[in-house]
N, C-alpha and C positions, 0 to 999 in steps of 0.2 A: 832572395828570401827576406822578409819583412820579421826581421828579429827586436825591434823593438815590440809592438805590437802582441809578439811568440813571449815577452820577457815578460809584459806586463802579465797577460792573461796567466802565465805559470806562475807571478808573485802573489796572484789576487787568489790563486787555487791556496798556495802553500797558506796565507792568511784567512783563507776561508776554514781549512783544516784545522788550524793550529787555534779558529776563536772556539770553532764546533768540539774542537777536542779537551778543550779548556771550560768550557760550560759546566755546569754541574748538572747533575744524572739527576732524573725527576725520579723521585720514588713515590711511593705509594700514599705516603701519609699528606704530600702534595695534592693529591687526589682526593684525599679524606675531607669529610665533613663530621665535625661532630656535634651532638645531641645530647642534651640533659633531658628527661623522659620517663614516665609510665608505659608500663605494657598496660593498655587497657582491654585488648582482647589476646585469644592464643585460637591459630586454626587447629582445631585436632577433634577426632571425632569423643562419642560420651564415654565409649567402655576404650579409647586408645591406651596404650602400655609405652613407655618409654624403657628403651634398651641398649644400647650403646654394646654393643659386640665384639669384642677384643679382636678377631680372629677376621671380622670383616675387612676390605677392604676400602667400604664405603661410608662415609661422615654422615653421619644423621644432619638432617636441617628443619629446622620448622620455620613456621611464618609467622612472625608477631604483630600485631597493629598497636604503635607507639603514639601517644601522646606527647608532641613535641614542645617542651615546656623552655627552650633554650635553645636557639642555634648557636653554632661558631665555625667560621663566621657568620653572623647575621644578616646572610645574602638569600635566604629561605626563607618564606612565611608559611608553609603547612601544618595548619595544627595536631593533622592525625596520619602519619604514613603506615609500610608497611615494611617490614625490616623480613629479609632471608637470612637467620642466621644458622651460618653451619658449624654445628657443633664437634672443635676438636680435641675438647677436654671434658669432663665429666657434667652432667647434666646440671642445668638449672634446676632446683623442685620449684612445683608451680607454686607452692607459700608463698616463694620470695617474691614473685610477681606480685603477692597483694598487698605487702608491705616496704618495697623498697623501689628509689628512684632510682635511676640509671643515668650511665656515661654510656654512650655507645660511637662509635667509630664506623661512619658509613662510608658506603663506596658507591659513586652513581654509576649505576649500572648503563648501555648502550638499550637503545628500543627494544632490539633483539631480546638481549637478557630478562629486560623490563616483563616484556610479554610470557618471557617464561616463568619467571617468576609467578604473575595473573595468574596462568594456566595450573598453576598447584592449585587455586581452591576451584578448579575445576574439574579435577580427575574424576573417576569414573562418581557418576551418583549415585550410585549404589552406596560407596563409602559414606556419607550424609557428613563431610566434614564439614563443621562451620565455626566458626569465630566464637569460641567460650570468653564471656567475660571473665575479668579476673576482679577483685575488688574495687581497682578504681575503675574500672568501666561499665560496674553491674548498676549504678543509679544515673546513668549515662545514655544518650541516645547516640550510639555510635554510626560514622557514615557508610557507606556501602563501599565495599571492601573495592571492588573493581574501576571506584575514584579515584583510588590512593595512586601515588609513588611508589615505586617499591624500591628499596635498598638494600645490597646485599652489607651484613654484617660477617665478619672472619675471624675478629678477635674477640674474646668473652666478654661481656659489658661488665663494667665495674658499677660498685655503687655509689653513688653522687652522696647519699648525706646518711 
């Protein structure tokens, strides 16, 4: 039996384990992009109600189209995406959209997701949901929404300034 050959291969395993197990753990914020930004539109339709349901099991989400006035890192040039965010705390009021810049914490989504995302401002038409300016987007010619990016957001956006 060819036991050198048996030693190496078991030394190479034991140091392949020991670099892999020593690595550090990628988390999420690894994955993160972040954003300084305007909401300049919100998908929702004219008479919609926001409600957040205690008793639900299900996180509200909507779709913002942000004005991206800052990457980090600065490996992005889009000036207008479109953020999913799900909301797990209490609601934004649309006010703050027309007065306040934001931090937001993206997450690239896979194609898959990407296209589901899309597929919200396409539910049923009957619903006539479309893209409401918010202040900074009302003297604006905003792009067509099925352009964008779409990024999911998870954590609540804070306010930049």
């Amino acid at each position: 039996m060819h036991t050198a050959p048996k030693k190496r291969l078991e030394a190479a395993f034991v140091i392949l384990v020991v670099a892999l197990s020593c690595a550090p753990l990628s988390s999420s914020k690894d994955d993160s992009l972040l954003v300084q930004g305007v909401v300049v539109a919100i998908q929702r339709g004219k008479t919609d109600s926001r409600i957040i349901e205690p008793e639900s099991f299900a996180d509200m989400a909507e779709i913002y189209m942000i004005r991206a006035d800052q990457w980090s890192p600065p490996l992005r040039k889009e000036k207008y995406i479109l953020v999913e965010y799900v909301h797990h705390a209490g609601l934004i009021e649309y006010k703050q959209f027309d007065r306040t810049h934001w931090n937001f914490e993206l997450h690239l989504q896979s194609p898959e997701t990407n296209r589901e995302c899309l597929s919200w401002m396409a539910r049923e038409a009957k619903e006539e949901l479309t893209f409401m300016p918010t202040a900074f987007g009302a003297k604006t010619k905003l792009p067509e929404p099925r352009t964008l990016s779409c990024f999911l957001v998870t954590e609540r956006p804070s306010p930049s300034r």
